[in-house]
N, C-alpha and C positions, 0 to 999 in steps of 0.2 A: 533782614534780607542780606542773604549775602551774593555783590554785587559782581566782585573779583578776583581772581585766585593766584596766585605767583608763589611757584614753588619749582620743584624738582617732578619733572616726569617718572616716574613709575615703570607708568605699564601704557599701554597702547593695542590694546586687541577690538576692532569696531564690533559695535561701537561706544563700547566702555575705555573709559580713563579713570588711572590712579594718580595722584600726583601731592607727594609731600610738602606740605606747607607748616614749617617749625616741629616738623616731629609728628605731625598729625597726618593721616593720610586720608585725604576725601575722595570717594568715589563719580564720577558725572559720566554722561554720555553728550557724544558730540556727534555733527553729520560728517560725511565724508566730505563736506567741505572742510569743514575744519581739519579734517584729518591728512588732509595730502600739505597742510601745513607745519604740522607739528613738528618740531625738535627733534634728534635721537635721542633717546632712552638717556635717564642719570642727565641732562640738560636741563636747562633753568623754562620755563614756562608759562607766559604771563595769558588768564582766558578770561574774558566777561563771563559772568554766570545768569543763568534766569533760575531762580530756584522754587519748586513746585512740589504743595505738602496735599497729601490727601486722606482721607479718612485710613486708607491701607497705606498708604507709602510715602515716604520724600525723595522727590529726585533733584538729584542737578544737573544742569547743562552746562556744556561748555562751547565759547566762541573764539575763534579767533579774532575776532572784532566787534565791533559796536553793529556797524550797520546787518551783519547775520543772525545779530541775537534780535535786534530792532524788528527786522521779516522776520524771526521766529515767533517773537510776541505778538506779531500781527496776523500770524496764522492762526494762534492757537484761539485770536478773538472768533474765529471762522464759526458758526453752528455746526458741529458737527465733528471738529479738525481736534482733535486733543495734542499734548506733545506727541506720542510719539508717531502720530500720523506725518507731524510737521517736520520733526525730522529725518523722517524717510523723504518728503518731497525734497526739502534740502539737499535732504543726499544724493537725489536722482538727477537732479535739473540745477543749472547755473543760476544762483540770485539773481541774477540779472537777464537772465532770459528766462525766467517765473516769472518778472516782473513784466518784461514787455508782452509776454502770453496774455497775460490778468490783464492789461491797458489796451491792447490789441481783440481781445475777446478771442483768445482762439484756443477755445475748449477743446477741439483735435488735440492738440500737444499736452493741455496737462491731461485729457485721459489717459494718457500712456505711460506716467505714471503710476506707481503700488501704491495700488490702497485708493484711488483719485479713480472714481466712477465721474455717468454723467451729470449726476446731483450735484455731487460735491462739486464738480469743474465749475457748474455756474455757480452755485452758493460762494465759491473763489473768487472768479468773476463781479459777482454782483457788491458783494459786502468787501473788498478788498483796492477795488480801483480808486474811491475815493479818497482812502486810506493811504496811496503809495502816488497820488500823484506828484511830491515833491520828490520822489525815486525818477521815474518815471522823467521827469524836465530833464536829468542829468546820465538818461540811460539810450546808447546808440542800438538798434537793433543789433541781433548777438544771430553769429551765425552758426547754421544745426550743421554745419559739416562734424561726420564723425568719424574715428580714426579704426584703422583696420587693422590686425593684425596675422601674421601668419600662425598655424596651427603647431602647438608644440608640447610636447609630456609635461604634464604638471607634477612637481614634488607634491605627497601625499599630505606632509601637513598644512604647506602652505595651499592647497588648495580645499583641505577641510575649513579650514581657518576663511578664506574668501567667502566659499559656501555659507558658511554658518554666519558670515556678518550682512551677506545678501536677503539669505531670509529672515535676519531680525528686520529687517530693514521693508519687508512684506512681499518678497517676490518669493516665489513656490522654488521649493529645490532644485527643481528637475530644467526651470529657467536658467535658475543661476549656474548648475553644470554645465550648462549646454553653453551658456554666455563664454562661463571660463574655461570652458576648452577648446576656445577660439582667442586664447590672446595666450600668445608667446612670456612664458612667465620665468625662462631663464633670467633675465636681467633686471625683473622687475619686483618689487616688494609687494606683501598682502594689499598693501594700500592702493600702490597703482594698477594691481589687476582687480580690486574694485573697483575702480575709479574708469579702467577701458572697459570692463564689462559691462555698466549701468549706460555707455554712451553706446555700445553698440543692442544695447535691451531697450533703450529707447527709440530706434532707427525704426 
């Protein structure tokens, strides 16, 4: 099992990570939580991992923390929810306001969600509250104010690059164009215009 990783960043394209550890280079994916965290490029990089083998594949994950890898293994216990389901909810919604939806029961918000029908919201629901109630004691309700921005020309690659981490992530192309050609992307990195478009894809 490999638990941890600390090395040298690589590469950064969502939601794949390379990152050098003594000459070795491992490949993971991580949520856009993770990702609005991360280092610049050639910087040092310390991530929890969850690591998962299957008859076709092995992946790894990467955390920024303990407690996001914690609610990823407890999604993927879901019926139904496999990794990369888990990491697109990740990526969509704040740890911490998934957590008070799930304790609160308010399947409205995780429908809204990629990939999160109304099955799965209570299957979330049901099999997850009693799992996160020690989250839950230590979590204030988190508020859905979401940030707006003015409309402005997107660089071509930087916006292929958005696009295409959008719909690994399970929202339909033609969402995620429309999300990111509503967020001013002069000043801002591939990260953080995914990171405004998924708050304004979930309003």
């Amino acid at each position: 099992m490999i638990g941890q990783l600390r090395g040298v960043l690589l590469k950064k394209k969502p939601p794949d990570l390379l990152i050098d550890v003594r000459d070795v280079a491992y490949e993971l994916q991580a949520s856009m939580q993770t990702f609005y965290r991360l280092p610049n490029i050639a910087e040092q990089v310390v991530l929890y991992t969850h690591f998962v083998v299957r008859e076709d594949a092995q992946q790894l994950y990467g955390f920024v923390d303990e407690s996001e890898r914690a609610l990823f293994r407890t999604l993927i216990k879901v019926n139904g929810v496999g990794p990369k389901l888990a990491l697109t909810i990740l990526s969509s919604i704040d740890p911490n306001e998934f957590v008070y939806c799930v304790m609160e029961q308010n399947s409205a918000r995780l429908i809204t969600l990629p990939g999160v029908g109304k099955k799965t919201a209570e299957r979330l629901i049901i099999e997850m509250r009693d799992r996160l109630t020690d989250w839950h004691t230590e979590l204030p309700p988190v508020s859905t104010e979401f940030v707006t921005n003015t409309t402005a020309s997107l660089p071509h690659k930087r916006l292929q690059d958005a696009i295409s981490a959008l719909v690994t992530l399970g929202y339909k192309p033609q969402e995620a164009s429309r999300a990111l050609n509503q967020v001013d992307a002069e000043n801002h990195t591939v990260e953080e215009m995914i990171r405004l478009a998924l708050k304004r894809m979930s309003q």
